[in-house]
NULO-652850 format. One line per field, with one value per residue (C-alpha): residue number from 1; z, y, x. Coordinates in pm, 1 decimal, always signed. Each point is the difference from the previous one (the first is absolute). Example, Ala and Ser with C-alpha at 12.3 -4.5 7.8 and 13.67 -1.06 7.14 Angstrom:
resi	c(1; 2)
w	c(+780.0; -66.0)
v	c(-450.0; +344.0)
u	c(+1230.0; +137.0)
//
This chain:
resi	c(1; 2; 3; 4; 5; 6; 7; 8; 9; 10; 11; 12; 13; 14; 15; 16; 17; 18; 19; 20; 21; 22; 23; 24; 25; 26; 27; 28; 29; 30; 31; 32; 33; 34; 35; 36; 37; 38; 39; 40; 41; 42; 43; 44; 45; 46; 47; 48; 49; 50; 51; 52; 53; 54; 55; 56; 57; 58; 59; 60; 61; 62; 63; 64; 65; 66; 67; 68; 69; 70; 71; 72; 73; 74; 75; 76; 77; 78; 79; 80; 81; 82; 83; 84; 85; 86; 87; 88; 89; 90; 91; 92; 93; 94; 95; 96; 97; 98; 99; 100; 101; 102; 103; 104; 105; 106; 107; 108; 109; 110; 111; 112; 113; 114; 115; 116; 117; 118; 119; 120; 121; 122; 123; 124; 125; 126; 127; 128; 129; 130; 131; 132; 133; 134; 135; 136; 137; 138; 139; 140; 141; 142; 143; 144; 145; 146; 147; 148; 149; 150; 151; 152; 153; 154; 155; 156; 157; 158; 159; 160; 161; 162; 163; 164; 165; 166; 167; 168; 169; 170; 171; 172; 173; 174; 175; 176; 177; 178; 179; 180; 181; 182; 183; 184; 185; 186; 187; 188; 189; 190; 191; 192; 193; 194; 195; 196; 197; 198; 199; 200; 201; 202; 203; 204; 205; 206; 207; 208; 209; 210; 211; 212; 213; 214; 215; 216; 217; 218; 219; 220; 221; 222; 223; 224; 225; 226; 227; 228; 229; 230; 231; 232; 233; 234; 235; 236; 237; 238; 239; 240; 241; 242; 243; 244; 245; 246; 247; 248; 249; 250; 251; 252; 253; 254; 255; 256; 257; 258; 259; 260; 261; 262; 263; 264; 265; 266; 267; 268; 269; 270; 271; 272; 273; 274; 275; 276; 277; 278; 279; 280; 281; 282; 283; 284; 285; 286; 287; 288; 289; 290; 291; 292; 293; 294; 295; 296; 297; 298; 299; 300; 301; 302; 303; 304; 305; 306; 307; 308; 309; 310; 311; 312; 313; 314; 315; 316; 317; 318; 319; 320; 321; 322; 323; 324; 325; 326; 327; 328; 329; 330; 331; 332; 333; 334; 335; 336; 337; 338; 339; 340; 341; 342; 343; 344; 345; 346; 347; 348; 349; 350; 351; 352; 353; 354; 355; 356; 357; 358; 359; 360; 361; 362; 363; 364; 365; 366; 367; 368; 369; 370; 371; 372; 373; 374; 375; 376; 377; 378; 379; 380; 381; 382; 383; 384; 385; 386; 387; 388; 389; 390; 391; 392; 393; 394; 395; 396; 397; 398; 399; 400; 401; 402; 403; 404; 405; 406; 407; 408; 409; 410; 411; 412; 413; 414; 415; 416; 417; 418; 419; 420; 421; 422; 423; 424; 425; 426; 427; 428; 429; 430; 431; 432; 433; 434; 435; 436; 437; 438; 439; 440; 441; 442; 443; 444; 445; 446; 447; 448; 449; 450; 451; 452; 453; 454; 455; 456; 457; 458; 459; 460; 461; 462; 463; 464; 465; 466; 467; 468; 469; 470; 471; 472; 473; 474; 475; 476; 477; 478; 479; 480; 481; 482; 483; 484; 485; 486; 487; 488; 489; 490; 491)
w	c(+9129.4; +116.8; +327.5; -123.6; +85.0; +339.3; +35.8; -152.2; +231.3; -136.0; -182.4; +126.2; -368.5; -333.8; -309.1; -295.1; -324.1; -101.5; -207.7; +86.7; +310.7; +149.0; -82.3; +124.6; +336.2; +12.9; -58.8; +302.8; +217.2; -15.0; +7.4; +368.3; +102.7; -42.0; -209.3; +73.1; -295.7; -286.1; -369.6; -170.4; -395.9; -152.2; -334.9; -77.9; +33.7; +212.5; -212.4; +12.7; -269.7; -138.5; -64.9; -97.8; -293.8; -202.0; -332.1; -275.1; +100.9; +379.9; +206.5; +230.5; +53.8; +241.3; -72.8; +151.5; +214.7; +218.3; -85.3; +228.8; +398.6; +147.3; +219.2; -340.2; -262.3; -338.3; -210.7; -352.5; -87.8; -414.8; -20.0; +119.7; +56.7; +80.1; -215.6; +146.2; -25.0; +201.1; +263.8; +106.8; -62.8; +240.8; +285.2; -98.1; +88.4; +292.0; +113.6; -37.6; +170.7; +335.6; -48.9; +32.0; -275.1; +385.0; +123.5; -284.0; -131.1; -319.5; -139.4; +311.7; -68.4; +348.4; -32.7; +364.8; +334.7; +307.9; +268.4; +389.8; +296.1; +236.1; -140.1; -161.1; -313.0; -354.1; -127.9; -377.9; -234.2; -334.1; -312.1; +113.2; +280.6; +247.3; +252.1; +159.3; +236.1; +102.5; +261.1; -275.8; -324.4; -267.6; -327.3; -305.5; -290.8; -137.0; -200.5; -362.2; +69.9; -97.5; -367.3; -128.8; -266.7; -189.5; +57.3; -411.3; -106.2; -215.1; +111.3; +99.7; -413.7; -97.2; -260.2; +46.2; +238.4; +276.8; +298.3; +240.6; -43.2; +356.5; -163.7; -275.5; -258.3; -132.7; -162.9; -222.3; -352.1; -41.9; -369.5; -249.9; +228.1; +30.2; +357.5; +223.1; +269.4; +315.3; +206.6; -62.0; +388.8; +101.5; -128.5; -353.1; -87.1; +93.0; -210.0; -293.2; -207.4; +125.6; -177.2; -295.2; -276.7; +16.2; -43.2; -261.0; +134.8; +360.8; +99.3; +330.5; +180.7; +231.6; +333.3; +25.3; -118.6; +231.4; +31.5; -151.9; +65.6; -173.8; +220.6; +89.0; -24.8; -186.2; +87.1; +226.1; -209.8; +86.1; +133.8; +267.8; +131.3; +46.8; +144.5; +247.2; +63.7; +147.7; +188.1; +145.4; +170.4; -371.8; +0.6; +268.3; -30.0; -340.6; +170.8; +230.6; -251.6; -147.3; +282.4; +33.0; -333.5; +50.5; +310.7; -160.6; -292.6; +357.8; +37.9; -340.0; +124.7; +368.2; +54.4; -304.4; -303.1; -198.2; -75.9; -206.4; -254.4; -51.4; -21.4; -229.2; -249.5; -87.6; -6.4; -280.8; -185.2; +70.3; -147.6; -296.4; -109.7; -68.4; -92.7; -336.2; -74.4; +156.5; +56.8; +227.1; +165.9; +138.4; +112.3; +191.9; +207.5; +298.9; +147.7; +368.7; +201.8; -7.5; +263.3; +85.9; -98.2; -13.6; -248.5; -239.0; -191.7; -305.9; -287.2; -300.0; +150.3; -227.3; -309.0; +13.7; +5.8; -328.4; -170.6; -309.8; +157.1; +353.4; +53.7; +301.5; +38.0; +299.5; -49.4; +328.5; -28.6; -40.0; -16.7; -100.5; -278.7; -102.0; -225.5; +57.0; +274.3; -90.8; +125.1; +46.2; -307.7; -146.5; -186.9; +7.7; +69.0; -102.6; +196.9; +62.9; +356.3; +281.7; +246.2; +319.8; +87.5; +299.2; +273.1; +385.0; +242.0; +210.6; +216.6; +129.4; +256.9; +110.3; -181.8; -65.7; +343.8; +321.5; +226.4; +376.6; +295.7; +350.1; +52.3; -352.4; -141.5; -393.4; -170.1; -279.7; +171.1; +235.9; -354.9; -135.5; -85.5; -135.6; +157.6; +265.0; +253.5; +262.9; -250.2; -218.9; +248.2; +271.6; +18.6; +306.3; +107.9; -185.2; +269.3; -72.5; -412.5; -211.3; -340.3; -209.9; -318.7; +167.7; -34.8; -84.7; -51.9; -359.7; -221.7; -275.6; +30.3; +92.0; +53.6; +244.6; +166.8; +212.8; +154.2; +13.9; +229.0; +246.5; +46.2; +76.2; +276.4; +113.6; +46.5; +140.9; +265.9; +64.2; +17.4; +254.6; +176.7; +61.8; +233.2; +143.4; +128.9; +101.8; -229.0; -176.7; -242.3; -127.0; -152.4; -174.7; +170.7; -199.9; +91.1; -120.9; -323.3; -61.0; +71.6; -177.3; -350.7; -25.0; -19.5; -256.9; -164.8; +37.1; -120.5; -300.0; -86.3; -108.5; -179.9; -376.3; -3.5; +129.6; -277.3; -206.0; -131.3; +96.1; +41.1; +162.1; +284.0; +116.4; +104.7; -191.6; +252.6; -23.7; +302.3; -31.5; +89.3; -209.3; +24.1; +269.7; +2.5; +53.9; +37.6; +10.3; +252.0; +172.7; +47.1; +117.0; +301.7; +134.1; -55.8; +196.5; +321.2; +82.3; +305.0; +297.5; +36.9; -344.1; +86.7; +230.7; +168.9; +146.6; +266.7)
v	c(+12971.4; +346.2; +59.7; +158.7; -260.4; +93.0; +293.3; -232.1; -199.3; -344.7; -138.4; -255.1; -225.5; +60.9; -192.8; -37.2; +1.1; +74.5; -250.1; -244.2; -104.6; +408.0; +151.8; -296.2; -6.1; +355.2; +63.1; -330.1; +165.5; +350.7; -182.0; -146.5; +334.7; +15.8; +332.2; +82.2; -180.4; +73.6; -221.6; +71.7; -64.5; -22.1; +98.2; +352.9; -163.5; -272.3; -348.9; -268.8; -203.6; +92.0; +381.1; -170.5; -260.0; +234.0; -188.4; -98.8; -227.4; +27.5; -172.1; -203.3; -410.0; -16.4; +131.9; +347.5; -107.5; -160.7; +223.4; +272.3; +123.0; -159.6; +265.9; +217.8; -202.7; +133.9; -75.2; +203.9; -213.0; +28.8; -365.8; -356.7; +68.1; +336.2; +222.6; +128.8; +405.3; -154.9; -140.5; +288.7; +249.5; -249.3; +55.2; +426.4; -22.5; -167.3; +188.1; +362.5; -177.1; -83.0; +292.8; -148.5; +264.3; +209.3; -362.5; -111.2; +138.0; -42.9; +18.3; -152.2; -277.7; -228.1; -97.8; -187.1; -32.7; -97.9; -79.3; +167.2; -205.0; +251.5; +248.6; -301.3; +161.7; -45.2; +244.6; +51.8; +176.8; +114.2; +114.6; +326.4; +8.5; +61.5; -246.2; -89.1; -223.4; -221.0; -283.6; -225.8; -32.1; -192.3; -66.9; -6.7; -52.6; -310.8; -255.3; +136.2; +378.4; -76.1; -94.2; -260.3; +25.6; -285.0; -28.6; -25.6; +29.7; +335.5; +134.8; +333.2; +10.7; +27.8; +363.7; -56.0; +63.1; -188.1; -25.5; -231.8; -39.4; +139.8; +341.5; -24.5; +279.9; +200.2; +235.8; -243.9; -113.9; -306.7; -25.7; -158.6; -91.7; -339.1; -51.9; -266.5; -119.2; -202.1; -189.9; -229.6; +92.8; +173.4; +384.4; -123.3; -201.1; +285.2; +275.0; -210.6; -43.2; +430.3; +16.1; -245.1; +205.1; +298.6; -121.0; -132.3; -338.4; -119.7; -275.3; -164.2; -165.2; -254.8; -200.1; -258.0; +68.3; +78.6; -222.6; +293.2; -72.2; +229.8; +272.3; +57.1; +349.8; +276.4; +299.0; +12.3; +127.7; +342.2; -222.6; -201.5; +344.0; +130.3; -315.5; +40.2; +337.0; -28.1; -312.2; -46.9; -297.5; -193.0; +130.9; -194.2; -250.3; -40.0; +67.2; -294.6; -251.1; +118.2; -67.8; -351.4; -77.9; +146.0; -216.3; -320.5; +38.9; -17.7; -296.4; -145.2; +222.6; -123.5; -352.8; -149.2; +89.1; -245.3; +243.5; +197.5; -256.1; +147.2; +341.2; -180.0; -87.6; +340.9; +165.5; -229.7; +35.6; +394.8; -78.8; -190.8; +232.5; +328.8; -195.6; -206.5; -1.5; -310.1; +96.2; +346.2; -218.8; -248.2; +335.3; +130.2; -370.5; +14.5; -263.1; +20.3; -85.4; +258.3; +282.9; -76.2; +367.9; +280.2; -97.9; +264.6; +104.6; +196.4; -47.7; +192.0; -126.8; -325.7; +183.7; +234.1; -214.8; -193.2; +387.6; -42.8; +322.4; -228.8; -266.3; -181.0; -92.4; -259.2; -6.8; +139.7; +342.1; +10.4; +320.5; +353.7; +232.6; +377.1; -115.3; -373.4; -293.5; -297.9; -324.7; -301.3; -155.4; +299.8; +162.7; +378.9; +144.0; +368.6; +265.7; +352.8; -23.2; -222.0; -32.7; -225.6; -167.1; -195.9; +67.0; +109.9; -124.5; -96.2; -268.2; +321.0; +185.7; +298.9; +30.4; +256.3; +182.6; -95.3; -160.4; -18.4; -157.0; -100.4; +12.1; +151.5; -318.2; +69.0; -160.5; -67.4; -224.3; -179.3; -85.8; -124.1; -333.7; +160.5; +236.9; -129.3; +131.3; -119.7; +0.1; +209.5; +284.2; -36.2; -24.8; -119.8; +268.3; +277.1; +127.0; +216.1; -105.5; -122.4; -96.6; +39.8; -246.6; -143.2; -366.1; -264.7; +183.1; +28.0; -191.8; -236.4; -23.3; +286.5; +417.7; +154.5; +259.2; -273.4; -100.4; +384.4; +49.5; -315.6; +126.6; +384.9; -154.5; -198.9; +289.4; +234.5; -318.9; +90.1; +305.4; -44.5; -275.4; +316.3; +190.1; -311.7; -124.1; +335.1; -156.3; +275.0; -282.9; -357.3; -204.7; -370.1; -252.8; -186.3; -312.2; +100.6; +129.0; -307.8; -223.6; +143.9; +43.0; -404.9; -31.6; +214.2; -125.5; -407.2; +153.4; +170.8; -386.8; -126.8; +229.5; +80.2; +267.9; -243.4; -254.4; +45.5; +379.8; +265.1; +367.8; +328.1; -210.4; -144.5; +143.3; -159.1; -213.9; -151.2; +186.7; +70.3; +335.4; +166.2; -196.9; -132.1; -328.1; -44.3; +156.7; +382.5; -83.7; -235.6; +322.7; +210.8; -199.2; -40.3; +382.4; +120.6; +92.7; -15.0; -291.2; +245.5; -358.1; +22.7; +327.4; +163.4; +306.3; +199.0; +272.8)
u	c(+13640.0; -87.6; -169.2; -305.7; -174.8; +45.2; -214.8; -300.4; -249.6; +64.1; -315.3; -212.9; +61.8; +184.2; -101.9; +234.3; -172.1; -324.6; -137.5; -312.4; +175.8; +104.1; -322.7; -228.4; +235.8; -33.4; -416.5; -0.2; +200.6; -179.4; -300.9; +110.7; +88.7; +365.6; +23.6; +417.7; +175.7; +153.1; +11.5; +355.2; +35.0; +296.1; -192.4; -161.1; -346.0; -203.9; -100.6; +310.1; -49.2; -282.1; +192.1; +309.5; -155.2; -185.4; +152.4; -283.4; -236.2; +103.9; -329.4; -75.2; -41.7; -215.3; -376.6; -72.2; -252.1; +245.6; +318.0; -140.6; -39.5; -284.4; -60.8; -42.1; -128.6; -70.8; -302.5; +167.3; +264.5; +7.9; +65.6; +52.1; +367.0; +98.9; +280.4; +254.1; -89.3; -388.9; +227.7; +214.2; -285.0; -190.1; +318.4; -23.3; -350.5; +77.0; +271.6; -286.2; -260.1; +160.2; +215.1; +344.9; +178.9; +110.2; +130.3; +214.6; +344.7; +109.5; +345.0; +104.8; +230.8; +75.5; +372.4; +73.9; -194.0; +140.6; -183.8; +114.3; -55.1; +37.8; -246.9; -224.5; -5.9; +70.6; +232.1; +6.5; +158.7; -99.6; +156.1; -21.5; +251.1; -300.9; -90.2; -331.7; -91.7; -306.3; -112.4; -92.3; +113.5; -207.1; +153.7; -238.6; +235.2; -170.2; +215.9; -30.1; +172.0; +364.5; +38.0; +215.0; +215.4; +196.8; +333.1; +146.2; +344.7; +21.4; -344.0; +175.3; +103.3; -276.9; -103.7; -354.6; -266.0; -38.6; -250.4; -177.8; -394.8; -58.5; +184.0; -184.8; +126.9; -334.5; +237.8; +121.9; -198.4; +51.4; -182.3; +236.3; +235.2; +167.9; -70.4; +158.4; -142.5; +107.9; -192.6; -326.6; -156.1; -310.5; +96.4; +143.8; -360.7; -171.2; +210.4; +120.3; -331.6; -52.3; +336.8; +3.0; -226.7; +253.3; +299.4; +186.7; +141.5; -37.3; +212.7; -78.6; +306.5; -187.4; +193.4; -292.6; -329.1; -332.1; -282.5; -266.8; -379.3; -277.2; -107.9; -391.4; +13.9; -256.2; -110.5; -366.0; -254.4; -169.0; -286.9; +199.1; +197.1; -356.6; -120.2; +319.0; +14.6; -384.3; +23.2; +374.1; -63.0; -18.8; +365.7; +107.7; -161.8; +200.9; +351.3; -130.9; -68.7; +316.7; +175.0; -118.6; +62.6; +394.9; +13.3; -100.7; +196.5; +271.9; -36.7; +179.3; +346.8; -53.6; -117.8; -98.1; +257.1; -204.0; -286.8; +268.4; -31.8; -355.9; +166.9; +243.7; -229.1; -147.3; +334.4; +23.4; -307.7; +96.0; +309.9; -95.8; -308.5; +261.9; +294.2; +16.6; +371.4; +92.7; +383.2; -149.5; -223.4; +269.5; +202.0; -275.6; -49.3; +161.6; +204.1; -103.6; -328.7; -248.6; -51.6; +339.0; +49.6; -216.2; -264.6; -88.5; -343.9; -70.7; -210.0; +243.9; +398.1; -30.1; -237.0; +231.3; +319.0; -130.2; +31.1; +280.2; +176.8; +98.1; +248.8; +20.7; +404.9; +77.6; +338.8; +184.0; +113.5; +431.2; +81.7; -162.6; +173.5; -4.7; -316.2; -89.2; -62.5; +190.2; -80.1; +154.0; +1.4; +146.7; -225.7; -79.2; -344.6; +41.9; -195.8; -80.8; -176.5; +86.7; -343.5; +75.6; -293.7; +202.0; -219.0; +143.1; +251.3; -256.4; +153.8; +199.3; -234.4; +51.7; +331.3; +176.6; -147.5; +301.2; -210.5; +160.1; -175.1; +95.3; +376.3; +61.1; -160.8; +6.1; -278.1; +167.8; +216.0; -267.6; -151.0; +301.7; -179.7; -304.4; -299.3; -189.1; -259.2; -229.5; -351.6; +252.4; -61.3; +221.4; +395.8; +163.8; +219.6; -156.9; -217.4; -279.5; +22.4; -254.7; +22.5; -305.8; -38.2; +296.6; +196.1; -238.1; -304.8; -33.2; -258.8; -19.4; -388.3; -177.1; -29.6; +352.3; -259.6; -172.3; +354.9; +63.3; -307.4; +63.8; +337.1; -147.7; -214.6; +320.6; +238.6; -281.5; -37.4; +399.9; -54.9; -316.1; +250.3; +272.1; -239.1; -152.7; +344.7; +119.1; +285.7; +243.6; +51.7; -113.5; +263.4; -141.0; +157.1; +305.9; -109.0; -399.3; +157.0; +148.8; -231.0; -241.2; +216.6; +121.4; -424.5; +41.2; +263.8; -124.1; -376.6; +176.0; +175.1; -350.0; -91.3; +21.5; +281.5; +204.7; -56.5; +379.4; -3.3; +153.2; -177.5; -4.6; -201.4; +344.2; +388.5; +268.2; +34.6; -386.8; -116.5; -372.3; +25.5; -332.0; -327.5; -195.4; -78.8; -339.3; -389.0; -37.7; -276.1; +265.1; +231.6; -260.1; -110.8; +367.6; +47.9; -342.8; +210.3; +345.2; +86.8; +167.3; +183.1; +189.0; +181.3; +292.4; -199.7; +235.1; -123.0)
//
């Protein structure tokens, strides 16, 4: 590392990334009057994943109402569910209005930090060579940033184009073009009927298919934006009702799996109304309890699977060719473009960043057995971290930006806690952390992800390492202030 990091004041906080989770961090702590901090991007502009998954079709799940700050609500959303190019346009705006552009460095990849004892301060070093340093370091990488490809003999072989959906290739027509994809998760329903009228044959190479409900989404009429835009309180009043609807809907993945038979039963009426061939229909029924994974909505995946142009093939994948996918009962599937629709590693957290803590604890290594964090904030030994969107804090039920903003107040309550203590640093204790992630871990038992699949949810080993196991509500009262008694505060 070179030393210019030396001749730099070191920075009250450092975010990495600047998706929901570093912008809404960032606008909180300016707004509490901490102004000396810096957001680094690896990428050459702000957004996460809504920059990265621009492919056809790209929107959200959750209605716009709720998929947005609360301290800046907006009362134009288009529609129900807001696209992709609304969403990031929605962070732009506001990244100009609290004027963060001077705060945030793009192009700034974070390869390690270390943390110093002596000095109390995280050291880290970017791509760059350069060094800078900070009190407090606050990672906002979320869980869907590193994509994950399939590991298939020959794939390297292959003469075609190739490319995940989160690098989706604009440049590349796909019209009459026998188009492969893999995957059946959320980004492949969402770009395959975008995709299917161009090309010339689109076969679909499915693991296990998704349970896929219809989605209540249409634009607002010109009427209810004006409606809105003149009396904002109607607005949240509607992401409130929302809310409580997303919360109830909880309470068939938390404590009573039984209501998913409801759910059950209009997947299948969704399922029979756009699928008549009865052969397709038994491919798309999946084997394992519902909301077991991540279940999926969209109105034109199934109309546009029944298309004569698309074959769904659920034959495993053996090997990849110069031209064609094989699979495993030998048959050849030829194709000119490969699109990985495989979703993220996202059971890896802030890989491929060197984390290093007290006594040149790697992070990597303390999570050997899967991610955990005290209220998937706080790492024991990692003094002076927190993890935004972090282990356990993910949701099957209802909008990631409500988490997001019980976890701002949480760390600015660390923060607060620094001065308070005179402390140079707070460490959660190991026995705290602990304690706190078998709850986790026995709450996560009862519930449906735990009822026989396996997911993006879970490590290989069946660690629940992604969702949190209960209320949103639930999560924000036990992250309104941080307990002095749960950390190390060292003066």
């Amino acid at each position: 590392m070179n030393n210019n990091s030396q001749n730099q004041a070191p920075l009250r906080a450092l975010i990495i990334g600047s998706g929901f989770g570093g912008l809404g961090m960032a606008i909180q702590l300016q707004q509490a009057g901490i102004e000396d901090f810096l957001i680094l991007e690896k990428a050459a502009e702000v957004g996460g994943t809504w920059r990265d998954n621009s492919y056809p079709g790209a929107a959200c799940d959750v209605p716009s109402h709720l998929y947005s700050f609360s301290f800046e609500p907006k009362s134009d959303w288009s529609r129900k569910f807001a696209p992709q190019a609304e969403i990031h346009g929605y962070m732009l705006h506001c990244v100009a209005k609290y004027q963060l552009r001077p705060r945030i460095r793009c192009n700034a990849e974070v390869v390690a930090a270390a943390f110093d004892a002596a000095t109390a301060l995280w050291r880290v070093a970017l791509n760059t060579g350069e060094e800078l340093c900070a009190e407090v370091l606050i990672s906002a990488c979320g869980q869907l940033n590193q994509p994950a490809y399939p590991a298939l003999p020959g794939l390297a072989r292959f003469q075609g184009e190739a490319f995940h959906s989160a690098r989706w290739r604009h440049d590349l027509d796909l019209t009459g073009k026998r188009v492969a994809v893999i995957g059946t998760g959320a980004s492949a329903i969402q770009f395959v009927p975008q995709i299917q009228p161009k090309v010339a044959q689109l076969q679909l190479f499915q693991r296990s298919p998704a349970y896929v409900l219809a989605k209540p989404d249409r634009a607002y009429q010109p009427w209810e934006l004006a409606v809105m835009r003149r009396l904002p309180w109607l607005q949240r009043i509607d992401r409130g009702l929302k809310y409580l609807q997303h919360e109830v809907r909880g309470l068939a993945f938390i404590s009573q799996p039984w209501l998913m038979k409801l759910m059950r039963s209009s997947f299948e009426r969704h399922l029979k109304r756009h699928i008549s061939d009865p052969q397709l229909r038994a491919q798309l029924q999946p084997d394992y309890p519902m909301g077991c994974k991540r279940i999926l909505i969209s109105n034109d995946y199934f109309p546009a699977l029944a298309q004569p142009n698309v074959t769904v093939v659920s034959e495993a994948i053996s090997a990849v060719t110069e031209t064609a996918i094989i699979t495993a009962d030998g048959r050849e599937h030829p194709c000119d473009v490969l699109i990985y629709g495989t979703g993220f590693a996202a059971t890896d957290f802030l890989a491929p960043m060197q984390i290093r803590g007290l006594d040149g604890l790697e992070l990597n290594q303390a999570w050997r057995d899967g991610a955990e964090a005290y209220k998937g904030i706080s790492v024991s030994g990692f003094p002076n971290l927190f993890i935004l969107y972090g282990p356990n804090t993910n949701l099957g039920h209802s909008s990631i930006i409500y988490m997001l903003e019980s976890q701002f107040r949480y760390v600015l309550g660390c923060i607060a806690l620094l001065r308070q203590q005179g402390a140079r640093y707070v460490d959660v204790k190991a026995a705290v952390q602990q304690r706190y992630n078998q709850q986790i871990q026995l709450r996560s038992h009862r519930t449906i992800w735990e009822q026989g699949c396996s997911s993006w949810y879970k490590t290989a080993s069946g660690k629940s390492t992604n969702n949190w196991p209960g209320y949103t509500f639930t999560y924000r009262q036990q992250t309104r202030a941080p307990e002095p008694d749960d950390y190390e505060c060292t003066r």
